[in-house]
ROKOL-437436 format. One record per residue (C-alpha): residue in three letters; x, y, z. Coordinates in nm, 3 decimals, decimal comma, m for minus. Layout:
<nodes>
<node r="ALA" east="X" north="Y" up="Z"/>
...
</nodes>
This chain:
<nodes>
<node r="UNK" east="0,000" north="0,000" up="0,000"/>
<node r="UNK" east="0,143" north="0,345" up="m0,067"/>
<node r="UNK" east="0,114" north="0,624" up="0,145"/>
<node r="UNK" east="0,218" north="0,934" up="0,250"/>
<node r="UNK" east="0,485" north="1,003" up="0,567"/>
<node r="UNK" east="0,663" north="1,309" up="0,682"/>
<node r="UNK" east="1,076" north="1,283" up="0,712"/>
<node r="UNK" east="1,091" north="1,513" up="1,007"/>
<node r="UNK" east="1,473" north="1,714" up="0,906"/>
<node r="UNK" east="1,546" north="1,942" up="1,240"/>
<node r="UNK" east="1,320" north="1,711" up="1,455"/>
<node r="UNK" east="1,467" north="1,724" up="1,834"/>
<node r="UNK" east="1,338" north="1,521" up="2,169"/>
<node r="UNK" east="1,201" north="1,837" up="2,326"/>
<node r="UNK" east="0,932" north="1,880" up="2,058"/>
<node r="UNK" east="0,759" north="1,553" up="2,167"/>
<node r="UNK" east="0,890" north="1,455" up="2,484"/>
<node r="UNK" east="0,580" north="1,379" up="2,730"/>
<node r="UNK" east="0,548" north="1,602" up="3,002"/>
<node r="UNK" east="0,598" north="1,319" up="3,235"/>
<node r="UNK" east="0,955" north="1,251" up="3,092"/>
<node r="UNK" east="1,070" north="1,610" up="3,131"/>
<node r="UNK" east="0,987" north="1,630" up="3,522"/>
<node r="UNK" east="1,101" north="1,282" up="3,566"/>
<node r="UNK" east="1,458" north="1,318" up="3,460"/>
<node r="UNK" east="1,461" north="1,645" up="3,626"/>
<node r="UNK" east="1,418" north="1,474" up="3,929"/>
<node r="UNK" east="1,709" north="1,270" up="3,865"/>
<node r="UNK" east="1,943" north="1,505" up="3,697"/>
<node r="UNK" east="1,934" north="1,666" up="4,087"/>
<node r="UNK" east="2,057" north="1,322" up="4,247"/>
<node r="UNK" east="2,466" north="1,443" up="4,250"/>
<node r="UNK" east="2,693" north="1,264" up="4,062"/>
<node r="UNK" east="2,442" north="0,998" up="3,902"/>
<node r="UNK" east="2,493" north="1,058" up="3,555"/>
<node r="UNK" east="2,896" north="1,089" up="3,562"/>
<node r="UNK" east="2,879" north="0,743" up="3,792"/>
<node r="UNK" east="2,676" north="0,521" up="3,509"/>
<node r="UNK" east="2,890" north="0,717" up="3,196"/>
<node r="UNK" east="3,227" north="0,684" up="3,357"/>
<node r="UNK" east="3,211" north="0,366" up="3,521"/>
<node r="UNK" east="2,936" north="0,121" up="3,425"/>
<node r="UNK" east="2,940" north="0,263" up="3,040"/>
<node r="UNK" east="3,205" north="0,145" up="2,873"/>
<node r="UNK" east="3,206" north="m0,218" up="3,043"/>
<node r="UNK" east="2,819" north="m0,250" up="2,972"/>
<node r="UNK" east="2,927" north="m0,128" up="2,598"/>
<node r="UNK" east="3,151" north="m0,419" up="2,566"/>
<node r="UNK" east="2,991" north="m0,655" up="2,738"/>
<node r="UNK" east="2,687" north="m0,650" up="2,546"/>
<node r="UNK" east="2,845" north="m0,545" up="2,235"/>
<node r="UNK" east="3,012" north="m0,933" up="2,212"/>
<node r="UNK" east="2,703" north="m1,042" up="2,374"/>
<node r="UNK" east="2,504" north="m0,966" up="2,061"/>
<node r="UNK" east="2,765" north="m1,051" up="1,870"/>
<node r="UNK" east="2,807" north="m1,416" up="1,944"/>
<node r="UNK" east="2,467" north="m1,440" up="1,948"/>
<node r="UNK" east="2,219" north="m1,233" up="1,743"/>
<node r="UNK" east="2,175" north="m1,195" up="1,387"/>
<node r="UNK" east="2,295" north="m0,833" up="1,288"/>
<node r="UNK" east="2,037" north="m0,699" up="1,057"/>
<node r="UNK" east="2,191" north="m0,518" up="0,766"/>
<node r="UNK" east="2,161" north="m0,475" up="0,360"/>
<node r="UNK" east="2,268" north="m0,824" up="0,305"/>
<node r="UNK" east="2,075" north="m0,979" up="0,668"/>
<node r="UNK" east="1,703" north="m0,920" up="0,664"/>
<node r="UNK" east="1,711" north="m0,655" up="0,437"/>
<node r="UNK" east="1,322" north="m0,574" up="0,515"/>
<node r="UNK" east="1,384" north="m0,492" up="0,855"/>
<node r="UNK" east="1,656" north="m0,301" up="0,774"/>
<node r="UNK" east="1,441" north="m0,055" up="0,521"/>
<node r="UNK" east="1,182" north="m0,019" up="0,808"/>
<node r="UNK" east="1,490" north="0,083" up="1,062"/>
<node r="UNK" east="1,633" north="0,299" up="0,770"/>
<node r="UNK" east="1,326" north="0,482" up="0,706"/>
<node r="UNK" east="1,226" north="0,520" up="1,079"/>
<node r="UNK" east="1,568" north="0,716" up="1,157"/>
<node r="UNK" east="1,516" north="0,902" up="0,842"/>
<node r="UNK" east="1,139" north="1,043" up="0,987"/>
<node r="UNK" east="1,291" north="1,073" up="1,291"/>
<node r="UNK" east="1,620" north="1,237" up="1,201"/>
<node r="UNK" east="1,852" north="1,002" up="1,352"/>
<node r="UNK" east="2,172" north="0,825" up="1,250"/>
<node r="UNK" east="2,077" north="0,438" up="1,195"/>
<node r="UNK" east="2,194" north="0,245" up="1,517"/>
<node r="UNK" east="2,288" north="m0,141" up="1,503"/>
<node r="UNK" east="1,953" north="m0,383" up="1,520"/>
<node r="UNK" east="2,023" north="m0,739" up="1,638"/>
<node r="UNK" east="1,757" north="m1,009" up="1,596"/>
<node r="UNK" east="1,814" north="m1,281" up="1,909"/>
<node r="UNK" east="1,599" north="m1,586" up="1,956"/>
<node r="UNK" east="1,362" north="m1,567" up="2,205"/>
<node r="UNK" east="1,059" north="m1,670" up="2,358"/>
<node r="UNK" east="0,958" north="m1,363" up="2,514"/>
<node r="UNK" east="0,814" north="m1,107" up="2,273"/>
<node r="UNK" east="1,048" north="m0,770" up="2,350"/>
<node r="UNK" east="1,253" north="m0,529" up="2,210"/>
<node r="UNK" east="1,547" north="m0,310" up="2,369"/>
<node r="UNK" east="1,783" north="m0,048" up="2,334"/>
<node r="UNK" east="2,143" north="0,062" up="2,485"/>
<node r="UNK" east="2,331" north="0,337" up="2,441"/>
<node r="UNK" east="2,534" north="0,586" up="2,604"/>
<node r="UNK" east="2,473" north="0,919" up="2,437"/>
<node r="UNK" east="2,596" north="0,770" up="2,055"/>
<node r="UNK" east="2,860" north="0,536" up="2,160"/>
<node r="UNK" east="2,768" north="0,187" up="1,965"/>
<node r="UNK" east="2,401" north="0,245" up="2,049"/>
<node r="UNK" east="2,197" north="m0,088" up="1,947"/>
<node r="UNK" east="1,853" north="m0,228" up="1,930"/>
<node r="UNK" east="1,765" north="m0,570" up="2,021"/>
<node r="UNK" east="1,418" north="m0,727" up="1,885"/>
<node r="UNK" east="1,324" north="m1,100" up="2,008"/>
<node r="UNK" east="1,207" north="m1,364" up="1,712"/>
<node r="UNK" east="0,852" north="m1,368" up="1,911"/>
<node r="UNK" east="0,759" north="m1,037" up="1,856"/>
<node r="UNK" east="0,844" north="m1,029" up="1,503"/>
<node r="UNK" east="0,630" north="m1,357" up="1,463"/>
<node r="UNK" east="0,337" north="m1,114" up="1,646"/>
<node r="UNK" east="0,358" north="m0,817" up="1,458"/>
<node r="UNK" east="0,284" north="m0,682" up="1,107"/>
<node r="UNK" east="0,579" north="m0,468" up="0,936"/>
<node r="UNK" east="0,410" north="m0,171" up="0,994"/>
<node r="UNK" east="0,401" north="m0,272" up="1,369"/>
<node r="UNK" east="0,719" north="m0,378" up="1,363"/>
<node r="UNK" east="0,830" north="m0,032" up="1,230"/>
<node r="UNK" east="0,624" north="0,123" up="1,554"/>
<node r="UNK" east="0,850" north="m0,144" up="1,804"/>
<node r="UNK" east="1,182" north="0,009" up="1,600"/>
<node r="UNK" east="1,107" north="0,382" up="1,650"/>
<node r="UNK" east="1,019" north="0,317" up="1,988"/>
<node r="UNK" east="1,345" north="0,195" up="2,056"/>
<node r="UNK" east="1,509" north="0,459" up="1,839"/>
<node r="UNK" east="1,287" north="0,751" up="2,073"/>
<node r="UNK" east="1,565" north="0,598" up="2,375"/>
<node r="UNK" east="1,829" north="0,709" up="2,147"/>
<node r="UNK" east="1,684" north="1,059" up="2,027"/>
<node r="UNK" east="1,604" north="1,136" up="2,423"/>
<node r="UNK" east="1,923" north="0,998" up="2,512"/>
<node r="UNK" east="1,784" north="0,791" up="2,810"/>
<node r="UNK" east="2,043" north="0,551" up="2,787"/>
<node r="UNK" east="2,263" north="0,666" up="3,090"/>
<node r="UNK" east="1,960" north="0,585" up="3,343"/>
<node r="UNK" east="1,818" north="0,304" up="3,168"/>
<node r="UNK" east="2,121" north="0,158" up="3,211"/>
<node r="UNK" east="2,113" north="0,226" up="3,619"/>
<node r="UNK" east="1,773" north="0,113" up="3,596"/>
<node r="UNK" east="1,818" north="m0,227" up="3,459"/>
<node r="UNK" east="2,118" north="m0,282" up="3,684"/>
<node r="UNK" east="1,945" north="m0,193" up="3,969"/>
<node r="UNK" east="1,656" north="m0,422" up="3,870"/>
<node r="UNK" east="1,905" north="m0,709" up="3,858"/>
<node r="UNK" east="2,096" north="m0,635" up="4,221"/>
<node r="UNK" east="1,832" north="m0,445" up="4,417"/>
<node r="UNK" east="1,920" north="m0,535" up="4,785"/>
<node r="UNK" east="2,253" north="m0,695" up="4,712"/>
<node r="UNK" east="2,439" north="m0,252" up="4,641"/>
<node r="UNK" east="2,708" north="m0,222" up="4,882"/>
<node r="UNK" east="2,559" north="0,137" up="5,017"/>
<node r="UNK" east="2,255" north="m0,089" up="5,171"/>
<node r="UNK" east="1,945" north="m0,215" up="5,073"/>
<node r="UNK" east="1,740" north="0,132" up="5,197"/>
<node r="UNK" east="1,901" north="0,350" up="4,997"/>
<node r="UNK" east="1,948" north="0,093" up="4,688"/>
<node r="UNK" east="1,529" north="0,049" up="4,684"/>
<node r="UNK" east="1,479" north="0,384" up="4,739"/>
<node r="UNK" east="1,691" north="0,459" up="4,408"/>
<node r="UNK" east="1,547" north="0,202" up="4,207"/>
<node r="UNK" east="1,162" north="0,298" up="4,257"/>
<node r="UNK" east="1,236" north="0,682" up="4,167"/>
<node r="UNK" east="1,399" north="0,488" up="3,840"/>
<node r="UNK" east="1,168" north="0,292" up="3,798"/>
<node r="UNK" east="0,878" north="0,572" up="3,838"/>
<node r="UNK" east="1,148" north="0,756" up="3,561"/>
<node r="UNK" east="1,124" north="0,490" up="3,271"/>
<node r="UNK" east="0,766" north="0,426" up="3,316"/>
<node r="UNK" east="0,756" north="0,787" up="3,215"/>
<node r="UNK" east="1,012" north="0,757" up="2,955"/>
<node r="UNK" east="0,791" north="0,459" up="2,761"/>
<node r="UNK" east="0,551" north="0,770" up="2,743"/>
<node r="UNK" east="0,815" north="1,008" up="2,529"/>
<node r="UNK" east="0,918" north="0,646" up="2,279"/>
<node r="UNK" east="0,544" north="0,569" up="2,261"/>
<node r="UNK" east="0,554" north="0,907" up="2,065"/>
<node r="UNK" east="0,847" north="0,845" up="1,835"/>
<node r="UNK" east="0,642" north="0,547" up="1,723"/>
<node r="UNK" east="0,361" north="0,750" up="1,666"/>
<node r="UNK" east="0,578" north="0,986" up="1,497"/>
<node r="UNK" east="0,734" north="0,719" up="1,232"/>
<node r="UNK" east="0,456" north="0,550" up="1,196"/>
<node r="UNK" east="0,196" north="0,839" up="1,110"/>
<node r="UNK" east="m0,100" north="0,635" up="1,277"/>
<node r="UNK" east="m0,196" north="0,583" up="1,566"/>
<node r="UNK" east="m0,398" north="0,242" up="1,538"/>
<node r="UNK" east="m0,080" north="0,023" up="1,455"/>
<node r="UNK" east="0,083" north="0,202" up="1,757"/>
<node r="UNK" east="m0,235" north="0,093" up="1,951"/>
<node r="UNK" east="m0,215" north="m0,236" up="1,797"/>
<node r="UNK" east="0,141" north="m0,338" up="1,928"/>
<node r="UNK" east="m0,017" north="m0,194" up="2,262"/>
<node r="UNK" east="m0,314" north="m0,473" up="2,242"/>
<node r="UNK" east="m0,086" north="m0,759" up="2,086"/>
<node r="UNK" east="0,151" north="m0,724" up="2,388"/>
<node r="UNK" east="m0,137" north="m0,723" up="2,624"/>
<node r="UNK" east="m0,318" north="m1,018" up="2,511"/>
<node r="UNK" east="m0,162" north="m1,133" up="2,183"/>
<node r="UNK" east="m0,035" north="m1,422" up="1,956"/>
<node r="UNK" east="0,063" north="m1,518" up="1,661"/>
<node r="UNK" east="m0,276" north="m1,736" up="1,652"/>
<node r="UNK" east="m0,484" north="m1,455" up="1,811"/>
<node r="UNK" east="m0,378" north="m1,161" up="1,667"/>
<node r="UNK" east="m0,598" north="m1,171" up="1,363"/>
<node r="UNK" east="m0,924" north="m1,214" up="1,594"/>
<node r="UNK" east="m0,849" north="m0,886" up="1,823"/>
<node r="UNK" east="m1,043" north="m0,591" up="1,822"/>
<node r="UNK" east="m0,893" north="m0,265" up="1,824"/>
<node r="UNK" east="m1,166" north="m0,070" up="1,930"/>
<node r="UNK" east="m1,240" north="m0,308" up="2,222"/>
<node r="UNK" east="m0,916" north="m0,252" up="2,326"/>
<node r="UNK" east="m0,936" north="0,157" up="2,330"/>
<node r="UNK" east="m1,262" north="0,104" up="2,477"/>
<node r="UNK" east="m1,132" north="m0,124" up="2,746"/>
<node r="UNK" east="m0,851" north="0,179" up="2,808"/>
<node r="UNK" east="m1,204" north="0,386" up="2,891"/>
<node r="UNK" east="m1,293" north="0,162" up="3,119"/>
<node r="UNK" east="m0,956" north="0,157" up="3,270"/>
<node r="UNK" east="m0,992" north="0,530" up="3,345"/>
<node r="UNK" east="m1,273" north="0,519" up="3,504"/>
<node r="UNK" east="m1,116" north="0,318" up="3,811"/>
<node r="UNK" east="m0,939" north="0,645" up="3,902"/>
<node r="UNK" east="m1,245" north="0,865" up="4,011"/>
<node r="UNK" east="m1,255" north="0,713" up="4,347"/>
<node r="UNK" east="m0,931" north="0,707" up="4,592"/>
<node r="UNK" east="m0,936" north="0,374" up="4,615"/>
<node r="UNK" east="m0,926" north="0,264" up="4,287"/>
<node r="UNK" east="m0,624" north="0,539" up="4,231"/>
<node r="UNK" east="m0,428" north="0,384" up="4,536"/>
<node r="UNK" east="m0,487" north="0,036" up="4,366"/>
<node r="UNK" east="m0,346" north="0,109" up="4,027"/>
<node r="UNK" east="m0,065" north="0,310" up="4,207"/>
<node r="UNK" east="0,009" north="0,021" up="4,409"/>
<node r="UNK" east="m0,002" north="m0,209" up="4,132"/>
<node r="UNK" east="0,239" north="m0,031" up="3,879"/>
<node r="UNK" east="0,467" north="0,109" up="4,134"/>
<node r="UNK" east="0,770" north="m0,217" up="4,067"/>
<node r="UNK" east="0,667" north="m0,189" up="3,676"/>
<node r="UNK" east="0,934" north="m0,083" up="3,445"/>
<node r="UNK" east="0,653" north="0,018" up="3,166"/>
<node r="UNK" east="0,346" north="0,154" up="3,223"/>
<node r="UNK" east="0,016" north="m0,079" up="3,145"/>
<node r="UNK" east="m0,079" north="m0,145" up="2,792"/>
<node r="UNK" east="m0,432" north="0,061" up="2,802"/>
<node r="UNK" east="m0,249" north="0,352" up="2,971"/>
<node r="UNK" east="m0,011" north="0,391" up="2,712"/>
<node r="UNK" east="m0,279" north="0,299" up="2,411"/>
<node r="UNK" east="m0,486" north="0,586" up="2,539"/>
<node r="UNK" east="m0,203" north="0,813" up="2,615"/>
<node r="UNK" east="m0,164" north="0,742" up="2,223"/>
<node r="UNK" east="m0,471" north="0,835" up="2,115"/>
<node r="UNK" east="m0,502" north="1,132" up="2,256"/>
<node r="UNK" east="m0,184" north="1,286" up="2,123"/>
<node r="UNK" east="m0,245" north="1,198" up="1,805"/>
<node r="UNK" east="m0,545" north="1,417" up="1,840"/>
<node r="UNK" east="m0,361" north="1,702" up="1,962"/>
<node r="UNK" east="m0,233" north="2,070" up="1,783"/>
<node r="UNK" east="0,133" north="1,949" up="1,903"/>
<node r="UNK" east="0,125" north="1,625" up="1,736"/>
<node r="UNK" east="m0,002" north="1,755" up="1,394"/>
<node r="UNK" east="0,225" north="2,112" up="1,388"/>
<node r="UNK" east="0,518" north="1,816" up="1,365"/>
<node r="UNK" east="0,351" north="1,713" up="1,054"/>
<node r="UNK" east="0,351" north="2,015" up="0,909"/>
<node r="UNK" east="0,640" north="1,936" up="0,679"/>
<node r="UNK" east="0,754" north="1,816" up="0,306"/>
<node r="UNK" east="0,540" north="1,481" up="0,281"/>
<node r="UNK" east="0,737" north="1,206" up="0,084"/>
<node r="UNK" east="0,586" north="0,881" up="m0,046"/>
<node r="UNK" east="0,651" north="0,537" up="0,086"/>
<node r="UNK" east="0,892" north="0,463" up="m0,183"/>
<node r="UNK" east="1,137" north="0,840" up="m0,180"/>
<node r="UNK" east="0,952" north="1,073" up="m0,416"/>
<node r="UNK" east="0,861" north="1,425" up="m0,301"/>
<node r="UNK" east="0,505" north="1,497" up="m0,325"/>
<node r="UNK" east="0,490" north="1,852" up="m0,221"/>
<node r="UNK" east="0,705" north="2,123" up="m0,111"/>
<node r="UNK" east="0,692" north="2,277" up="0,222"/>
<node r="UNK" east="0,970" north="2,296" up="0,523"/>
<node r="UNK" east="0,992" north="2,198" up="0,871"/>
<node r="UNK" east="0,837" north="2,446" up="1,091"/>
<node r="UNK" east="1,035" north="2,567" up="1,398"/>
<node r="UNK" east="0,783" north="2,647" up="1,717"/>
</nodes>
């Protein structure tokens, strides 16, 4: 199918970063000394380490390896206006996808086998600029304290107290990040239902189901989720329930979706040169700075 999707040239993090993201790291960036620990000390080891990780045993996807899912990573950094990272496939069971970087330094993303047996391409594309919104935000110095932390909370030399204490303001920091990537999807993609799709297919999905779900049920059942939160009890449940999450809840993020795609921020990004699926410039026009 050919359609219409615009390269956004000039595009930077602060024109769609959620407002969630921006106070979250804020928070952080006042804990002294975080950011130089994880760059300085845990960086380059982590680089390495999963840099031969991948190696020995991923596929790396490139021009001559999987050349389709190499177009849709090539023409999700050029909407997003991003140098092309590496992209691993890995066998898995476990339908994910994952990113590491440390501000441009052999950044990568990782996709599992099961979620490319779940998704369509177009879906697929949404999973890729996801990834590739870590990169253009530059999360990857405290995702990379959160997933360590994650792995050894309780066993940090500095004592268990301090070490949890740490991990849930993290952990309260990348739900909010999945907010800002959610919209880099959105932003490659150029529709909102296949975002929302991925959203339902990781909620409930297979490769036998997927073909039976309902969309609309699902933004519909994101409604319904809402509605819990009009009574304090209901908003202490779901605070209670998501606060050791390291992504917010399907729904929550599906309707977080929707609305921005409605929204006068969302489309002034669009207001750009429109190219066609396969390269050729449909109309003239130039990226609008606000």
């Amino acid at each position: 199918m050919s359609f219409l999707k615009t390269p956004l040239i000039g595009l930077r993090a602060d024109h769609f970063r959620h407002p969630l993201d921006l106070e979250a790291t804020a928070n952080l960036k006042q804990l002294p000394g975080l950011d130089v620990m994880v760059r300085n000390l845990l960086g380059p080891l982590a680089e390495q380490f999963f840099y031969l990780e991948n190696i020995a045993s991923s596929v790396l996807v490139g021009e001559q390896q999987l050349p389709d899912l190499h177009k849709l990573l090539l023409d999700a950094c050029q909407i997003l206006d991003l140098e092309p990272p590496q992209l691993y496939v890995r066998q898995h069971p476990v339908p994910n996808a994952y990113t590491f970087a440390m501000r441009g330094k052999q950044p990568f993303i990782v996709i599992h086998t099961s979620l490319l047996e779940l998704l369509t391409p177009d879906e697929i594309q949404a999973v890729i600029a996801h990834e590739l919104g870590h990169l253009k935000c530059e999360h990857g110095v405290y995702l990379t304290l959160a997933n360590l932390l994650v792995l050894a909370a309780g066993q940090l030399p500095w004592g268990a107290g301090v070490a949890q204490a740490l991990q849930t303001q993290l952990l309260e920091w990348v739900r909010c990040a999945e907010f800002s990537c959610d919209r880099a999807a959105l932003l490659a993609t150029q529709n909102p239902r296949v975002v929302a799709s991925v959203l339902m297919k990781l909620a409930g999905g297979s490769p036998t189901l997927a073909s039976q779900l309902n969309l609309d049920a699902f933004l519909a059942q994101a409604r319904a989720y809402d509605e819990i939160s009009k009574d304090q009890i209901g908003e202490l449940l779901k605070q209670a329930m998501t606060a050791q999450l390291t992504h917010p809840v399907p729904v929550l993020r599906a309707r977080e979706i929707d609305r921005w795609s409605s929204s006068q921020a969302y489309q002034a990004l669009l207001e750009s040169r429109p190219v066609s699926h396969n390269g050729e410039v449909k109309s003239k026009g130039g990226w609008r700075n606000w």
